[in-house]
C-alpha positions in Angstrom: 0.0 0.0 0.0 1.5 3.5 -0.9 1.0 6.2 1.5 1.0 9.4 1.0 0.8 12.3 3.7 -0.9 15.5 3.2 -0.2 19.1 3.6 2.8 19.8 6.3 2.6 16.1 7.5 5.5 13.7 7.4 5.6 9.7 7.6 8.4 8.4 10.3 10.0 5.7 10.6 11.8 5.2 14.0 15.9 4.8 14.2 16.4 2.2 17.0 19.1 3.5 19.8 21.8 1.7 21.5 21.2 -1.5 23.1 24.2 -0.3 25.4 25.2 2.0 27.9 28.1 4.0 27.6 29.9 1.5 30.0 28.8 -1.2 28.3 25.7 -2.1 30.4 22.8 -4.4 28.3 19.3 -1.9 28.4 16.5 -4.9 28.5 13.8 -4.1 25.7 11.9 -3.3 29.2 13.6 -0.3 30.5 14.0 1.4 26.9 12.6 4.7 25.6 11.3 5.2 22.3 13.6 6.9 20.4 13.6 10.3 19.3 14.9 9.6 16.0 14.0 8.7 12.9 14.4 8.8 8.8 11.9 10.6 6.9 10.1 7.8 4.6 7.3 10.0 2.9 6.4 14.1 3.1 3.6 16.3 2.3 3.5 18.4 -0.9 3.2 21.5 2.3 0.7 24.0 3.4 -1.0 26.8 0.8 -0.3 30.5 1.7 -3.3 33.3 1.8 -2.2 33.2 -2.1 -2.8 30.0 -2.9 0.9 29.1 -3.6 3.0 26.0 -1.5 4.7 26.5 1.3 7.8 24.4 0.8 8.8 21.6 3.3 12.1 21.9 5.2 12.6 18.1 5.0 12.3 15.5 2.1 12.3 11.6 2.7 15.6 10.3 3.9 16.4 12.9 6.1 17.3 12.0 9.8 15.1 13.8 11.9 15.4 14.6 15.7 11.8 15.1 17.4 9.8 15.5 20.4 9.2 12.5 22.3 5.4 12.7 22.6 5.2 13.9 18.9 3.3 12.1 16.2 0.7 9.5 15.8 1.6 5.4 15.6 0.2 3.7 12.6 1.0 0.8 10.9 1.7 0.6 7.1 2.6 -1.9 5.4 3.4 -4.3 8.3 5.9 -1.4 9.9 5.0 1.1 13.0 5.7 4.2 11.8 4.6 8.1 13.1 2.6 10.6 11.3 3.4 14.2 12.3 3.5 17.8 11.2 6.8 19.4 10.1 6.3 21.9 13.0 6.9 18.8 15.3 10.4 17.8 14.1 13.3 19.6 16.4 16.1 19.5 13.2 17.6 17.4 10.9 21.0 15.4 11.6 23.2 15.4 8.9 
């Protein structure tokens, strides 16, 4: 199924973090957060000005995206948990 989001939305896909601390501690899948991360899959042709013209999107699929951690909706396409969001919900792109 092709997805496509409208206006200023973009669909997510989540980057999975370390399963490791920093001195080598195992996290169990218990005590993990959600990332924060994740690589632009699909993006909104953007919001309409009082003109009538687009608005062009910041981001475009494959970017790597930082965001908030309560941002975006969970769905499931194609078999994968992804997020919806609006552009105005992604913190910057890391490059």
């Amino acid at each position: 199924m092709a997805f496509t989001p409208l206006h200023d939305r973009v669909l997510v896909e989540r980057v999975e973090g370390d399963e490791k601390t920093a001195g080598g501690l195992i996290i169990p899948d218990s005590a993990k957060e959600k990332p924060a991360e994740g690589m632009i899959v699909s993006v909104g042709a953007g919001l309409r000005d009082d003109g009538g013209e687009r608005i062009a999107m910041d981001v475009k699929k494959g970017d790597k995206i930082l965001f908030g951690k309560w941002s975006g909706t969970e769905v499931t396409v194609d078999g994968k948990e992804l997020l919806i969001m609006k552009e105005n919900d992604i913190l910057g792109v890391i490059s």
